[in-house]
C-alpha positions in Angstrom: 76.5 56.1 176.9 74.4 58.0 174.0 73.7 61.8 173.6 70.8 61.5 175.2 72.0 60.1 178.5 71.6 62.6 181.5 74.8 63.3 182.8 74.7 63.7 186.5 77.8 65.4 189.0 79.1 63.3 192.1 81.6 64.1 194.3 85.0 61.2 193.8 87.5 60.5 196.3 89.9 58.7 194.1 93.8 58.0 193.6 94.4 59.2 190.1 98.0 58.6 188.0 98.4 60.9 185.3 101.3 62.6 182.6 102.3 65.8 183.3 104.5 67.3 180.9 108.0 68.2 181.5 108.4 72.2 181.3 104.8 72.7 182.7 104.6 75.6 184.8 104.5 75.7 188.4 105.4 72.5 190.8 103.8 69.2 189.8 100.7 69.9 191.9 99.9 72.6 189.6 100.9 70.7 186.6 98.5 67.3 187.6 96.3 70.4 188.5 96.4 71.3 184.8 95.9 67.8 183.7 92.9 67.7 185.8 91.2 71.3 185.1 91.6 69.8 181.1 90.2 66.7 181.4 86.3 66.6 179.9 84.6 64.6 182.6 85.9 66.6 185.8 83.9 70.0 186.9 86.0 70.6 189.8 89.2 69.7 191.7 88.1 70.0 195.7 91.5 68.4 197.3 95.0 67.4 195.4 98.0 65.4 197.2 101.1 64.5 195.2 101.8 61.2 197.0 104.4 59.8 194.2 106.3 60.8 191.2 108.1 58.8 188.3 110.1 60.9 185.4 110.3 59.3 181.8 111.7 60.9 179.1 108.9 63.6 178.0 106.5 63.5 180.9 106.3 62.8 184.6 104.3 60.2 185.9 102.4 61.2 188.9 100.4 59.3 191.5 97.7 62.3 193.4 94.7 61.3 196.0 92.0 63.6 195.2 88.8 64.6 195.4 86.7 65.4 192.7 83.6 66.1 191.1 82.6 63.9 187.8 80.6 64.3 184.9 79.4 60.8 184.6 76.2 59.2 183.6 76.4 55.7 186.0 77.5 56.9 189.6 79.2 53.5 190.6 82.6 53.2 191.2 83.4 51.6 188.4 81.8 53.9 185.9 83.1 57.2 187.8 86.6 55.6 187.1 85.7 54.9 183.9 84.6 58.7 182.9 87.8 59.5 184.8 90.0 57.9 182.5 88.5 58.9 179.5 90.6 62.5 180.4 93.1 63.1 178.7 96.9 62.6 179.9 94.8 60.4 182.4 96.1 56.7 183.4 94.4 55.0 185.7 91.6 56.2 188.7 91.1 54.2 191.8 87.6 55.4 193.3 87.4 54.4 197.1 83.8 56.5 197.6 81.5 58.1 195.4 78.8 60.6 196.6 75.6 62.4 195.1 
């Protein structure tokens, strides 16, 4: 991707694991909330589950299916999960369906 590349929205339903930091206000679906409303490539959070959650010593891992909407400049799978987990506090993204 260069500056010039046109960025284009689409609409991700994806199962995202990401760090949310311990002392973070609210439950952990606001806190992977947080996460999310931070991260560069997402322009909006349409649907958030907490399916799973894994404490560590500083942060708490957790597993969400959600849908959102990417900033990304490919709109395959691969490249949406890509942009996705170039957020920050982001792990891994597992796309199942991508739409224009």
């Amino acid at each position: 991707m260069t500056m010039h590349d046109p960025l284009t929205v689409v609409r991700a339903s994806t199962e995202i694991t990401l760090w949310v930091p311990r002392g973070a206000a609210g439950d952990l679906a606001a806190g992977a909330m947080d996460v999310l409303a931070d991260a560069t490539p997402i322009a909006s959070v349409e649907q958030l589950d907490v399916v799973g959650f894994r404490p560590t010593a500083t942060d708490i891992r957790v597993d969400l299916v959600v849908n959102v909407c990417v900033h990304t400049v490919e709109t395959d799978a691969t490249s949406v999960e890509t942009a996705l987990t170039d957020g920050f506090g982001i792990i891994t993204a597992d796309v199942a369906n991508v739409e224009q």
